[in-house]
C-alpha positions as CSV (number, residue, x, y, z in Angstrom):
1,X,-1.7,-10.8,10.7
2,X,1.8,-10.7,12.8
3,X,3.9,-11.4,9.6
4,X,1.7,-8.9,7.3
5,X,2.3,-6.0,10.1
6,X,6.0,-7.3,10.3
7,X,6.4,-7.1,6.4
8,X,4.6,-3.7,6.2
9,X,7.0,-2.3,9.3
10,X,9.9,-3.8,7.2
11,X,8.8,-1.8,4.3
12,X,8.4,1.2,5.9
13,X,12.1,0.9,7.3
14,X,13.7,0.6,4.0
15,X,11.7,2.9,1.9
16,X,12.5,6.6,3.0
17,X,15.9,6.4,1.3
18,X,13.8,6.0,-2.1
19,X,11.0,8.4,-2.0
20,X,10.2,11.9,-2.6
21,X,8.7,14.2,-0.2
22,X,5.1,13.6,-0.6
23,X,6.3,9.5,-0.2
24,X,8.3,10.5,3.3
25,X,5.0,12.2,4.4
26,X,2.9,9.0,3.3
27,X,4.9,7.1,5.5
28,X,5.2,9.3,8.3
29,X,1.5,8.1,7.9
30,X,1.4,4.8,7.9
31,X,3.8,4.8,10.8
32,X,1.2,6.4,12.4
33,X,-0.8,3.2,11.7
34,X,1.4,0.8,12.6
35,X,1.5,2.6,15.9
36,X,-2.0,2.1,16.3
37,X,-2.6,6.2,15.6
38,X,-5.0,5.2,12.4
39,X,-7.3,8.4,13.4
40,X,-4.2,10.3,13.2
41,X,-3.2,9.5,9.7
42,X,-6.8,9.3,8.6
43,X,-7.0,13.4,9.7
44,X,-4.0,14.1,7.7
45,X,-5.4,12.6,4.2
46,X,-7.4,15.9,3.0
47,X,-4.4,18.1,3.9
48,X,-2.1,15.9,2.0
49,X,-4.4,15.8,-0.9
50,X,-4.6,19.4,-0.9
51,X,-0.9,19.5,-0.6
52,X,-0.2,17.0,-3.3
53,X,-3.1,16.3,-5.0
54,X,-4.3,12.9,-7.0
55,X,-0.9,10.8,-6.0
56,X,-0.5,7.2,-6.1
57,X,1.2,7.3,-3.0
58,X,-1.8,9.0,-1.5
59,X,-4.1,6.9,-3.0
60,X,-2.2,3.5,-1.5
61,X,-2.5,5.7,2.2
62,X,-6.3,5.6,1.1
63,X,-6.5,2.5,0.5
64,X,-4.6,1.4,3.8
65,X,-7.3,3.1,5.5
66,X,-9.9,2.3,4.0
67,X,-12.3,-0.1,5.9
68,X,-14.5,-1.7,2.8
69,X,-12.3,-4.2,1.3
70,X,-13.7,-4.1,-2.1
71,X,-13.0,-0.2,-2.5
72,X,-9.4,-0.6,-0.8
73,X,-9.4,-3.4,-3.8
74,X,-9.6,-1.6,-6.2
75,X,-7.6,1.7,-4.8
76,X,-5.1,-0.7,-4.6
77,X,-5.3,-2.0,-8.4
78,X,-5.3,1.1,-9.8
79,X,-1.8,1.9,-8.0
80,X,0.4,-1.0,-9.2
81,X,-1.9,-0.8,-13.0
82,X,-2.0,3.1,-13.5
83,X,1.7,3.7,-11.5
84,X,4.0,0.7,-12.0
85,X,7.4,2.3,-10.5
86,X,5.7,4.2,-8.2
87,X,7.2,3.1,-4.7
88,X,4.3,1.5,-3.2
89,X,3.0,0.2,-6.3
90,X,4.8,-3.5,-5.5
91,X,2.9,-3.2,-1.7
92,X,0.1,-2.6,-4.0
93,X,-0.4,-5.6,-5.7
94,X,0.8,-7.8,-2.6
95,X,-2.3,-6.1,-0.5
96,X,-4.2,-7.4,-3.6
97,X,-2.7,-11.0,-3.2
98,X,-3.8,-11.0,0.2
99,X,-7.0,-9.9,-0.2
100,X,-7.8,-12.2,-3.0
101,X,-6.3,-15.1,-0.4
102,X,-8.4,-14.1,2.6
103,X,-11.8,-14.6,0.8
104,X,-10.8,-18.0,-0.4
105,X,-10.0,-16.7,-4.2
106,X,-7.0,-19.1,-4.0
107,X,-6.5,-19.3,-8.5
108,X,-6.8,-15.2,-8.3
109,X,-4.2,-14.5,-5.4
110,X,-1.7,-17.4,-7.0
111,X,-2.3,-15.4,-10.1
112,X,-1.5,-12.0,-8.4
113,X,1.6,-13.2,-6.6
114,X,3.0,-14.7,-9.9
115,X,2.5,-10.9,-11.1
116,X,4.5,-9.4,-8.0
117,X,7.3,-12.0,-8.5
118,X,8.0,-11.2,-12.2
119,X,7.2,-7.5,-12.1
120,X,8.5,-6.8,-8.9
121,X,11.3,-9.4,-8.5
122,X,13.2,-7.7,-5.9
123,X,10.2,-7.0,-3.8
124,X,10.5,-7.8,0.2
125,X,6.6,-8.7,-0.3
């Protein structure tokens, strides 16, 4: 769990530079998380859906906090499927990976993480 929060903290380092305002609020978010201030960011989500509406970015903030893996799952899917070049879309399909790997679904996360190396080759995940 150490090197998935490392990677995620590393991700939310580099990724302001690229985003739009709506993405800089989303991470403001998941900064919050990182810090441990999950009920923070979880109080935020209807105001930023009200700001920005149905967002990919908002729906991979979602997904971050949400707390049944299979519906995170599939939050996550439809980020990386329905928004390819959105910027978390790469995160995405690694939080897929790693789900897939955690229940023991070893042929389905190898297939995922051959799909995040050719799509996203320059990827930190």
């Amino acid at each position: 769990m150490k090197t998935f929060s490392g990677i995620l903290f590393a991700f939310i380092l580099l990724l302001p530079s690229l985003c739009k305002a709506q993405d800089k609020e989303v991470i403001e978010q998941l900064r919050n998380i990182e810090k441990g201030n999950a009920a923070e960011a979880q109080s935020s989500l209807p105001s930023l859906k009200r700001k920005y509406g149905a967002n990919p970015s908002l729906i991979f903030l979602e997904a971050v906090l949400t707390a049944e893996g299979d519906e995170a799952l599939e939050m996550y899917k439809s980020v990386y499927e329905k928004y390819p070049k959105n910027a978390f879309a790469d995160a995405s399909l690694y939080r897929v990976f790693s789900y897939y790997y955690s229940l023991g679904l070893y042929k389905k996360a190898e297939e995922t993480l051959n799909k995040l190396k050719k799509d996203y080759p320059s990827s930190p995940y």
